[in-house]
N, C-alpha and C positions, 0 to 999 in steps of 0.2 A: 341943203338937206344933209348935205356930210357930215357939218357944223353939227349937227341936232344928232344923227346917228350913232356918231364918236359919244357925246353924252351921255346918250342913253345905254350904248354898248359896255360905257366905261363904267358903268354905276349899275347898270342893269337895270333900270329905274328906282333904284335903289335911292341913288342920291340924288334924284329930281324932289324930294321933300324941300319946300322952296316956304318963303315969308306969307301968311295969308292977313290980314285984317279981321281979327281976330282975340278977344282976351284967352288969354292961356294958360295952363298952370304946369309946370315945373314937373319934367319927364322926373326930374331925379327925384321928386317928391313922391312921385308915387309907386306903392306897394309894390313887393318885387311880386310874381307869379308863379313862373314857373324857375326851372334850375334847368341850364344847361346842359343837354346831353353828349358826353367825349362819347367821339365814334363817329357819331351822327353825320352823313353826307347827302346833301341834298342837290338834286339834279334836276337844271332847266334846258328847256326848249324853248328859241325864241323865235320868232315869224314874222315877216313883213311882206305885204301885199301878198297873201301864199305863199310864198317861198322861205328856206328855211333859214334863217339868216344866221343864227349859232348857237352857242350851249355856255353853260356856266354852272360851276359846279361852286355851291356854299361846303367849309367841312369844319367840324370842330377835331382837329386830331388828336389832343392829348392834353392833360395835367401835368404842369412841369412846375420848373424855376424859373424865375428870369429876376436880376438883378435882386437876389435875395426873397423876392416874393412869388407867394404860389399865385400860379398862372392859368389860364387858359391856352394852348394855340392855335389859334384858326386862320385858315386860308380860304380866297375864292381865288377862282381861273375861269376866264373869261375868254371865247376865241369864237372868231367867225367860221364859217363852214360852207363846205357845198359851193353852188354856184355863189352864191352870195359872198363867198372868200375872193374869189375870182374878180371882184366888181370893187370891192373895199376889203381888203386886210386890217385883221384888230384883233391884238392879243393882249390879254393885262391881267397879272398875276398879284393877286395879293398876298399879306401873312399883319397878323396881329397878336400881341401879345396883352391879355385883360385879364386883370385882376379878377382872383375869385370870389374875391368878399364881395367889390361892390361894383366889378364889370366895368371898369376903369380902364383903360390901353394905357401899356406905359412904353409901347415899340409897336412903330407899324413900319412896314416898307409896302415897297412896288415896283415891279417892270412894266412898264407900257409899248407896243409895240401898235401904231396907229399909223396904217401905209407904211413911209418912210422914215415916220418919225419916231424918237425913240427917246425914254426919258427914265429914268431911276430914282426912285424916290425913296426918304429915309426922314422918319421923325418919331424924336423922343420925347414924351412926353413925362415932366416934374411933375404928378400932379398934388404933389405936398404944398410946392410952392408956387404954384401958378407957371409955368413955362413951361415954351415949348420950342425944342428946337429943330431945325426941319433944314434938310439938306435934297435939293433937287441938279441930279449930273452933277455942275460943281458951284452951284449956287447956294450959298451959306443963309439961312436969319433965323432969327430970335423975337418969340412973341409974348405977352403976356396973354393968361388962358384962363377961364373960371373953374375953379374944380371939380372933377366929370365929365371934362369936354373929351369927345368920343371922336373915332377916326372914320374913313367912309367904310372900314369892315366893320369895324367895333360896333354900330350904330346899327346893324342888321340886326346882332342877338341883343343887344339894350332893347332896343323896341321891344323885340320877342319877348321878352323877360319882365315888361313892366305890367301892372295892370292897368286896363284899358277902358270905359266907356263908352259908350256910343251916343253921342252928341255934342262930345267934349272938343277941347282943343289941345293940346301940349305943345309944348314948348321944352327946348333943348340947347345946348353948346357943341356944337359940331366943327373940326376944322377941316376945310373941305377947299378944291382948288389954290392950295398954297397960303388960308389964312383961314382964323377963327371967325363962327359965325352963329347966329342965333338960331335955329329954323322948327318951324311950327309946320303941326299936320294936326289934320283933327279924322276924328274917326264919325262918317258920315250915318251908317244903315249896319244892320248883319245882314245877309243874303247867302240862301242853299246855291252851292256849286255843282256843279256837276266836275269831276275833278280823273285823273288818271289813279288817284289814290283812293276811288270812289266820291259820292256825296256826300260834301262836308257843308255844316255851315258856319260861316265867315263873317269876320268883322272889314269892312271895309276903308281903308285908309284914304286919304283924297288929300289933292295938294292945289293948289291956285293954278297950276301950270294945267289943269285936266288931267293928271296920271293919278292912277290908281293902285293900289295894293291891298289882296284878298288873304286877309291870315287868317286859319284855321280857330273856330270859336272854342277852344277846347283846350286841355293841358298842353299842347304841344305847341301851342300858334305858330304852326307853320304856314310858310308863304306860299300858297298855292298860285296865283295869278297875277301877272302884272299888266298893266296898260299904260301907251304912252302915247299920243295922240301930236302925230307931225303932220307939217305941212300938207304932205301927198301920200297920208294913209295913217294906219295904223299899229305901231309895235306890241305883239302880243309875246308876252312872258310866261310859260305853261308848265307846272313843275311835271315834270317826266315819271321819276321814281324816287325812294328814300333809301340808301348802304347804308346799316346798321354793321360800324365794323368792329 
């Protein structure tokens, strides 16, 4: 169960989006939606078995530079809490840097802090010319990547930003776990929430593993819900509040 927690704690359920059997059409094909809000921070609560297991904050901070082009930069922070720190420590800090044309990462890092273990993560992404290079503590490689392939932050507002269907499938380039990778979600039903931000209704995201993801059916698609279905219960993802800062 640890196995499974770390994952899920690490991603948020974010990056359980996993292979399904399925025809699918090309994230990157389809229509952007909405635009990026700088400021924007958004706040979770996460739960298991009752108890409150921790918090993760999504933020887009600002419009900048990075290596000659205009940027996005967004970070999440991830950490256990309460009793449930006491039982499993898990801390993981992101930051990404995405183009504003066409929501590309072309720098992402990471701290992870999982019990003991600790790891620093660094990759750059070419994506003029396919490559990606990715530096873990002090382990070096070099990939080849199709162009648009997104990082595990970048891949939260991609989603957000694309338009969506409800009965569809998509498909995407994601480098994820120390390599590139193809991964499909399809978008199942809409469904009324009842929500902390009031009652919204939601497109519902679904992956082959059973985890779910509720985003807001409206200009904003925000992520209001997450589910991840483990062995000996259930991880629920609850968006808390939204800083407009």
């Amino acid at each position: 169960m640890n196995k499974k927690l770390t994952e899920i704690l690490e991603g948020f359920c974010f990056l359980c989006i996993s292979m399904v059997a399925a025809e699918a059409t090309s994230l990157l094909e389809s229509e952007s939606f909405i635009p990026i809000r700088v400021g924007e921070e958004l706040v979770y609560k996460a739960t298991f078995a009752g108890l409150v297991a921790g918090e993760q904050i999504l933020a887009v901070d600002k419009e900048t530079r990075f290596n000659n082009q205009k940027v996005f930069h967004v970070h999440s922070e991830t950490r256990t809490g309460g009793l449930f720190d006491k039982l499993y420590h898990f801390f993981d800090h992101k930051e990404s840097y995405i183009t504003t044309d066409n929501l590309f990462p072309i720098r992402h890092t990471k701290y992870l802090e999982d019990r003991k273990y600790r790891a620093s993560v660094e990759v750059n992404f070419d994506q003029k010319n396919g490559k990606i290079y990715y530096l873990k503590n002090k382990e070096y490689k070099e990939f080849s990547a199709p162009v648009g392939i997104q990082d595990e932050l970048s891949m939260i507002f991609f989603v957000r930003t694309r338009k969506l269907e409800v009965g569809r499938n998509y498909q995407f380039p994601l480098f994820v776990k120390g390599k590139p990778q193809h991964i499909t979600l399809s978008v199942s039903k809409r469904e009324t929430l009842n929500t902390k931000i009031g009652q919204k209704q939601t497109m519902v995201l679904e992956t082959s593993h059973g985890h779910r993801i509720w985003l807001t059916d409206d200009k904003l698609r925000i992520p209001v819900r997450i589910e991840a279905k483990l062995r000996f219960g259930k991880l629920i993802g609850a968006l808390e509040r939204i800083n407009l800062k």
